[in-house]
Legacy VTK file of the C-alpha trace (Angstrom):
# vtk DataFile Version 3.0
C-alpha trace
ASCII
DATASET POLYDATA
POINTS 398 float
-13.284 24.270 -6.283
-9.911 26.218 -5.200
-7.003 24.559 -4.564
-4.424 25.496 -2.376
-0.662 23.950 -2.146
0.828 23.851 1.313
3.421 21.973 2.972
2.953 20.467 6.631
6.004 20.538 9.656
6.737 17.396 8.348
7.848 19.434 4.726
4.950 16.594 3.329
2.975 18.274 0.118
-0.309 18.891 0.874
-3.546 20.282 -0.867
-6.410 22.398 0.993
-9.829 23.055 -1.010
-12.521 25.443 -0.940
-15.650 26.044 -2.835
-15.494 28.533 -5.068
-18.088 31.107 -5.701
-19.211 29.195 -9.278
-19.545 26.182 -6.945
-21.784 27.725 -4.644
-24.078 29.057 -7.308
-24.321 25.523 -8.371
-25.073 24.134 -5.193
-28.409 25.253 -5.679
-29.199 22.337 -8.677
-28.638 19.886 -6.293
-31.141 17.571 -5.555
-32.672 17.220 -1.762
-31.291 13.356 -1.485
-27.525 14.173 -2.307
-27.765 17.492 -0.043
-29.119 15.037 2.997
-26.370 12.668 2.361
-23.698 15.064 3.466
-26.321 16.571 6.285
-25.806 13.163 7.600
-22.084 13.049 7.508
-21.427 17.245 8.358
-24.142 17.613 11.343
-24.990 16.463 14.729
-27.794 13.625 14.389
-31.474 15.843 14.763
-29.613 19.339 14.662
-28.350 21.817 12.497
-24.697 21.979 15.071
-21.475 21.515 12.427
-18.992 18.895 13.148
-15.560 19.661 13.126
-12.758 16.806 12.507
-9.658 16.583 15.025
-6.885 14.168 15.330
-6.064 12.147 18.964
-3.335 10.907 17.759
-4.280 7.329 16.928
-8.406 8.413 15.523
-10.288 10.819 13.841
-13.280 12.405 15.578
-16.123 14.360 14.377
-16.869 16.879 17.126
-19.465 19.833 17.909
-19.302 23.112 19.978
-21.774 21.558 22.748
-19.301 18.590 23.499
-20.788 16.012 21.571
-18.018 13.870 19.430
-18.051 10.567 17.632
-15.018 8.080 16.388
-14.861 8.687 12.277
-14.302 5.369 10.460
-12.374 7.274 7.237
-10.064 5.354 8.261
-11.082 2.204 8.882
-10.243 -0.026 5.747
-13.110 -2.317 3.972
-12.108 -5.723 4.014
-12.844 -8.455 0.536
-12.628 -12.009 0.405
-9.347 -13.209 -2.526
-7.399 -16.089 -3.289
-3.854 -14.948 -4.385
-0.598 -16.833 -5.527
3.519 -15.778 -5.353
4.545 -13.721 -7.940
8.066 -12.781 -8.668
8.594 -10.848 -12.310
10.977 -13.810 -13.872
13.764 -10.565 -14.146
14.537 -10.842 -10.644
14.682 -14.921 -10.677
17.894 -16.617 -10.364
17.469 -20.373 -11.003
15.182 -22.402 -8.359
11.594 -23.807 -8.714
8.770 -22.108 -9.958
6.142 -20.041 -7.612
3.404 -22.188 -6.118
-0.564 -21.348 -7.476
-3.264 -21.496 -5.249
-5.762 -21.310 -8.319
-7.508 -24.449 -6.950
-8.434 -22.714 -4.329
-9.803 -19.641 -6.144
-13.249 -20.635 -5.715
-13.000 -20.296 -1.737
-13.682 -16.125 -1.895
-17.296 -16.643 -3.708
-19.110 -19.450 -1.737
-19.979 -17.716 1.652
-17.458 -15.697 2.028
-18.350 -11.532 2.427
-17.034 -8.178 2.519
-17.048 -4.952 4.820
-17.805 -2.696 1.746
-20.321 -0.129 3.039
-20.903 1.413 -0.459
-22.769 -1.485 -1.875
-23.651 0.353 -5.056
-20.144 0.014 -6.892
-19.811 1.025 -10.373
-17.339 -1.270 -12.283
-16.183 0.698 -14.982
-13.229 -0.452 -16.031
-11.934 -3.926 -15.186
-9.082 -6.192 -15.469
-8.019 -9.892 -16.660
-5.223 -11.835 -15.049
-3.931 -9.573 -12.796
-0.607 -9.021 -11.468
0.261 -6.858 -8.464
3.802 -5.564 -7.735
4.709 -3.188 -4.489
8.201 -2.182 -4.059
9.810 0.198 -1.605
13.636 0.612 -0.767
15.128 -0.032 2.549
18.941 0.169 2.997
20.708 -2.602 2.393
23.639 -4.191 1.761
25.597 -7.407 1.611
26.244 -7.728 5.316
22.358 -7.653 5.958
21.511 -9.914 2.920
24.058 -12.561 4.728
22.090 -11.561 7.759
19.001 -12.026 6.434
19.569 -15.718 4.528
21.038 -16.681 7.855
17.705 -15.198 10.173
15.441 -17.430 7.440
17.772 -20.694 6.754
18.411 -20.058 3.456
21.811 -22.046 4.109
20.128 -25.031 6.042
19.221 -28.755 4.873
15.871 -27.317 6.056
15.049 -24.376 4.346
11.885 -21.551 5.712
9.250 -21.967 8.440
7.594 -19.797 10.017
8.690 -15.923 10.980
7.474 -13.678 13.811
8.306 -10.580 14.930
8.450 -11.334 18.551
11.143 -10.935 20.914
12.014 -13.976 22.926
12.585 -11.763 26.244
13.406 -14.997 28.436
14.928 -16.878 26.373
16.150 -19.040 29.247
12.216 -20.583 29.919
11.218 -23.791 27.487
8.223 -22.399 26.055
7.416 -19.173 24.582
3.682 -17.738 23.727
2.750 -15.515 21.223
-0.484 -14.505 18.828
-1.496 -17.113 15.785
-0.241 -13.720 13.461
2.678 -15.742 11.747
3.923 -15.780 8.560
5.101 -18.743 6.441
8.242 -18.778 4.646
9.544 -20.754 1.833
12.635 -19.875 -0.070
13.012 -20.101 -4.217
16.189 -18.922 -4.414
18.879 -17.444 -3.181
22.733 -15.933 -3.539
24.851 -15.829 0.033
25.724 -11.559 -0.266
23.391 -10.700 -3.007
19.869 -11.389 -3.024
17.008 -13.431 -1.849
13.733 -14.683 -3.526
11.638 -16.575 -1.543
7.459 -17.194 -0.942
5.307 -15.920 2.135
2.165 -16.691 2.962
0.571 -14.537 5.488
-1.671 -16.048 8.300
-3.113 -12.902 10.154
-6.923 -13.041 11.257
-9.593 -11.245 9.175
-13.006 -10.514 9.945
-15.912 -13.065 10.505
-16.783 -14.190 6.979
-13.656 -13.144 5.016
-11.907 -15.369 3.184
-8.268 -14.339 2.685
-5.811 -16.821 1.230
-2.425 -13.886 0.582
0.606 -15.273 -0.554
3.559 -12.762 -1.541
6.381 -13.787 -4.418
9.193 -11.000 -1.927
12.617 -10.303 -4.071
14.995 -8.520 -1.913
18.662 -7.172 -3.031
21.855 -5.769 -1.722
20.589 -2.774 -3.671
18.043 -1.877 -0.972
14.894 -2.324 -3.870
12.248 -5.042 -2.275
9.593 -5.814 -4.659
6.029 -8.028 -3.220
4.596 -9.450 -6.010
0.859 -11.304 -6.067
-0.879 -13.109 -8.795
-4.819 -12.028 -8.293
-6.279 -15.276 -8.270
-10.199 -14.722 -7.522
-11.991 -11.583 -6.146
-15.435 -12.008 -4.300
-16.950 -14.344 -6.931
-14.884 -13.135 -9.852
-11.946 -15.639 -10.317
-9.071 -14.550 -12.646
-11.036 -12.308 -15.351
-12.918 -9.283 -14.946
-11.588 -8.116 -11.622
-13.125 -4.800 -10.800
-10.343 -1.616 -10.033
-12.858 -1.277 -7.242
-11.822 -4.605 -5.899
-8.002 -3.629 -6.787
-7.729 -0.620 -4.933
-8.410 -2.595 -1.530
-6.260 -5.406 -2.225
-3.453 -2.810 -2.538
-4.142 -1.573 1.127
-3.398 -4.974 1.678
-0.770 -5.555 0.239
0.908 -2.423 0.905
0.132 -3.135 5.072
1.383 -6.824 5.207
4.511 -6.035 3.286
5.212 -3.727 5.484
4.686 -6.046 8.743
6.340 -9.001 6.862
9.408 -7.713 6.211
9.840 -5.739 9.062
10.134 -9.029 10.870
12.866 -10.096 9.240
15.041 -6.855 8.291
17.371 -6.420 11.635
16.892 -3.702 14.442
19.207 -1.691 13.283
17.087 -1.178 9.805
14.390 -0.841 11.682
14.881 1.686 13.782
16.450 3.993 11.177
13.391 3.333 9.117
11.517 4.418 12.139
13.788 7.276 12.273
13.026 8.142 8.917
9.414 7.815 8.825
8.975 9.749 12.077
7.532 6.925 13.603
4.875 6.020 11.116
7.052 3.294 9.467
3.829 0.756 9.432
2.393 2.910 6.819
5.182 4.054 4.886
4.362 5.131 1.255
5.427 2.796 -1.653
5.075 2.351 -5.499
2.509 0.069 -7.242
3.132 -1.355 -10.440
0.195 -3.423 -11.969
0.008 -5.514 -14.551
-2.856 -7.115 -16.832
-3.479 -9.391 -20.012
-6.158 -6.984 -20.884
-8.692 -4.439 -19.784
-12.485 -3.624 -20.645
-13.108 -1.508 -22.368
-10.362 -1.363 -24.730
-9.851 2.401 -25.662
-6.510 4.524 -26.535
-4.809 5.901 -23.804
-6.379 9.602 -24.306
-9.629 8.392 -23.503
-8.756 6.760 -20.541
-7.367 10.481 -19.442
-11.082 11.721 -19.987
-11.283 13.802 -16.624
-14.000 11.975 -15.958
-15.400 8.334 -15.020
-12.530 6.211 -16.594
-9.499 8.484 -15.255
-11.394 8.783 -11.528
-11.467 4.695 -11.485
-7.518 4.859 -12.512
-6.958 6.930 -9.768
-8.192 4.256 -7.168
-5.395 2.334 -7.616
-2.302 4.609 -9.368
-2.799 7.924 -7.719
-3.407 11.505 -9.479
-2.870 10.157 -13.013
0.062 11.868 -14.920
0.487 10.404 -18.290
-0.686 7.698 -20.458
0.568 6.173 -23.632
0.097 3.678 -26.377
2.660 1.610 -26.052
1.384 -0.642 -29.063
-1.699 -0.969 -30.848
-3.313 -3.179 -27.897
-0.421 -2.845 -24.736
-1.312 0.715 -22.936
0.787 2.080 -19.663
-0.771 4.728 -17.483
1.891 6.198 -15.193
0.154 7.963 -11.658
1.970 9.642 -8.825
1.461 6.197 -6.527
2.048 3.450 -9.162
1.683 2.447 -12.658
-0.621 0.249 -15.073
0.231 -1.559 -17.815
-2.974 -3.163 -19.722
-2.110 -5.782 -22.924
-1.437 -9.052 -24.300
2.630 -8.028 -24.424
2.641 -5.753 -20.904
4.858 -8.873 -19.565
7.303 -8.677 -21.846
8.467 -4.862 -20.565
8.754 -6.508 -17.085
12.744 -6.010 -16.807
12.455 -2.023 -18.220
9.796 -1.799 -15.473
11.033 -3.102 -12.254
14.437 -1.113 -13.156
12.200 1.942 -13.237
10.963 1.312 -10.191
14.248 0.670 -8.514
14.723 4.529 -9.200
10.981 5.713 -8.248
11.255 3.879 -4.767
14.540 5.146 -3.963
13.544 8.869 -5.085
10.662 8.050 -2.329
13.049 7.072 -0.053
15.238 10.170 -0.483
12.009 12.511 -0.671
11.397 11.413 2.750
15.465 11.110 3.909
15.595 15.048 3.307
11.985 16.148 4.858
13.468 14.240 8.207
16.834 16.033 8.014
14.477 19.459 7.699
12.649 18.828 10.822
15.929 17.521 12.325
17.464 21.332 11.249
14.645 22.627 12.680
15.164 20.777 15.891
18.697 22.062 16.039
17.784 25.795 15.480
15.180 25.794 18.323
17.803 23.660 20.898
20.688 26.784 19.717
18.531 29.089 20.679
17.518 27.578 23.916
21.198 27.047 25.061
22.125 30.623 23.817
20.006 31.494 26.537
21.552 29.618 29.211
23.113 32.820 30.852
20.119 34.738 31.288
18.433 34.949 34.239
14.580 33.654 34.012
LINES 1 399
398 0 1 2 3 4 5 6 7 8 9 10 11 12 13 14 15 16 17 18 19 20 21 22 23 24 25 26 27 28 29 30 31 32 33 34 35 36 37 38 39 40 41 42 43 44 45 46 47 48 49 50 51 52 53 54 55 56 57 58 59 60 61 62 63 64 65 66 67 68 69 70 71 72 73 74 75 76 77 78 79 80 81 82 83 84 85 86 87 88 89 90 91 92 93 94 95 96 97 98 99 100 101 102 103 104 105 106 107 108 109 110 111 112 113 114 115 116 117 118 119 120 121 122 123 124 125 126 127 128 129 130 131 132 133 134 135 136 137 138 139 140 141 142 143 144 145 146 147 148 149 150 151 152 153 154 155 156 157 158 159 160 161 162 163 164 165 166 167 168 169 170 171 172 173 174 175 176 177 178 179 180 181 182 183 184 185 186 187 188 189 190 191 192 193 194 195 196 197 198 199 200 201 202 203 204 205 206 207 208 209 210 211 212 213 214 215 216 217 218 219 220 221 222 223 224 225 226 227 228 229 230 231 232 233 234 235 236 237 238 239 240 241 242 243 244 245 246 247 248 249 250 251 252 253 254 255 256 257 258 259 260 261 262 263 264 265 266 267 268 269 270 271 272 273 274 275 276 277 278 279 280 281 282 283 284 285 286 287 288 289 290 291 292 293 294 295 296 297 298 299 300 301 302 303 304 305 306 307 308 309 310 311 312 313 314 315 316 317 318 319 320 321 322 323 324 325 326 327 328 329 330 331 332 333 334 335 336 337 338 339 340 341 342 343 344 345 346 347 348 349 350 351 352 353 354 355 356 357 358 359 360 361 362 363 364 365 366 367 368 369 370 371 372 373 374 375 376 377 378 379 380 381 382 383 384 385 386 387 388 389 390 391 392 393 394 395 396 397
């Protein structure tokens, strides 16, 4: 396969492939059944007419020359049944009580409950063993918005939390006020008035018929501008605490990295949300962020230069960390695998390097932050350039 590098308008890396001529040549080796899988996928149902993907806007559709189109579900994301607790890396505690488990309730994902997983044939390669997820992202901040913030939740009340919605109250004046069962649940763990806020939220947002989804973030948010969701994988499907497939992982994540996103967006005030929406052309729902997991072991055991084999073990990796970069040994059982959407560190000690971690990613989400900060100001340039030339024209008749 070629590879090309590009960049879009939006200055955003991108990566275009093409078959090479070696590729072609082995095309011909492959069996009937794999060719007819792609058939199914690349032409018009009954006819040989090539589909061609465009973008509305909102969907992807698979069109053909005669007219005929239908919706894509790339998209779409496959939705699993999981019981998770709060987890906040104790580095970023200051004081308060402890995180709440829902491990009683683990067994709630296996008895009935399903999944939207269309590839039922999953090969679970590699998996892990109490399992710790950890998304972080910057947002400016400061100490005026922190004093916003514990003020928006009650962290200064008798009565500390409830619940949070996005929602504008747009007659405020009426005595009742309706809105969608999409609320979130907040319960604060600690707190300083200027500096930072820890607190637990527990999303309520409906899921599919079937799935079973008990999510409960650990959110740490700082003057700094770093916000860090934390989750303690509970039970997957009918896997509770050990063995949880990367599989599995990889669409918790999507998860995670969705309802952070809507969570704190709720509570940040308009004026950080509309220069994130500034800054993430409009897209700030799916705005990219850093992963940073963390197990007490993972099967099979190897040394980190197997797990970059090019092959089955570094392809499951990817699922959940990216392109993979690097990989080291840390000890003779603690390994940390460093990809360009995240990091995973596998071993009976990984907890211990919590602090050196979270600092780390304090730089990697601001980098992300600034990555994006500069494409804007290129499109804004661009912008600029184009309205010049448009008024330097202003004296010329049309």
């Amino acid at each position: 396969i070629n590879a090309l590098l590009l960049t879009s308008k939006s200055y955003k890396p991108g990566i275009c492939y093409q078959i090479s001529d070696k590729g072609k040549d082995l095309l011909k080796f492959v069996s009937k059944e794999e060719k007819k899988i792609v058939e199914v996928l690349a032409y018009k149902e009954g006819t040989t007419e090539l589909l061609e993907p465009s973008w509305d806007g909102n969907f992807y559709w698979m069109q053909a020359p005669s007219g005929f189109r239908r919706k894509s579900t790339i998209t779409d994301t496959e939705a699993i049944s999981y019981v998770s607790s709060a987890y906040i890396p104790l580095c970023l505690r200051y004081g308060g009580r402890p995180t709440m488990s829902n491990s009683h309730k683990a067994h709630t994902s296996g008895f009935g409950a399903i999944d939207t997983i269309r590839d039922k044939g999953l090969d679970e390669v590699i998996t892990l063993n109490s399992v710790s997820l950890i998304v972080a992202e910057y947002i400016p901040f400061g100490s005026n918005q922190i004093v916003q913030l514990n003020n928006t939740i009650g962290s200064n009340e008798r009565v500390q939390g409830g619940y949070i919605s996005s929602v504008l109250d747009e007659r405020s004046s009426e005595t009742t006020v309706e809105m969608t069962s999409e609320l979130t649940s907040v319960d604060i763990l600690d707190y300083t008035p200027t500096n930072h806020i820890n607190f637990e939220a527990e999303i309520r947002y409906p899921e599919d018929p079937g799935v079973v989804q008990i999510e409960t973030f650990g959110i740490s948010l700082n003057a700094e501008g770093t916000c860090f969701y934390g989750m303690q994988v509970e039970a997957v499907m009918n896997k509770v605490k050990d063995k949880i497939s990367l599989d599995y992982l990889s669409r918790i994540l999507v998860d995670v990295q969705r309802d952070s996103s809507r969570i704190v967006d709720s509570m940040v005030s308009q004026r950080q949300r509309d220069l994130l929406d500034e800054i993430f052309c409009g897209d700030t729902a799916n705005r990219n962020k850093i992963n940073l997991i963390i197990a007490n072991d993972i099967s099979p055991h190897l040394t980190a230069e197997e797990y970059m084999d090019k092959g089955k073990y570094e392809n499951e990796l990817k699922q959940i960390i990216g392109d993979t970069k690097a990989a080291y040994d840390i000890s003779e059982r603690d390994t940390l695998v460093f990809g360009a959407s995240g990091l995973l560190l596998c071993g009976p000690y990984a907890r211990s390097h919590e602090p050196l971690l979270c600092a780390y990613l304090q730089f990697v989400t601001l980098d992300i932050f600034l990555q994006n900060y500069f494409g804007r100001l290129w499109v804004l340039k661009e912008d600029l350039d184009k309205t010049e030339i448009i008024v330097s024209c202003i004296g010329i008749d049309p």
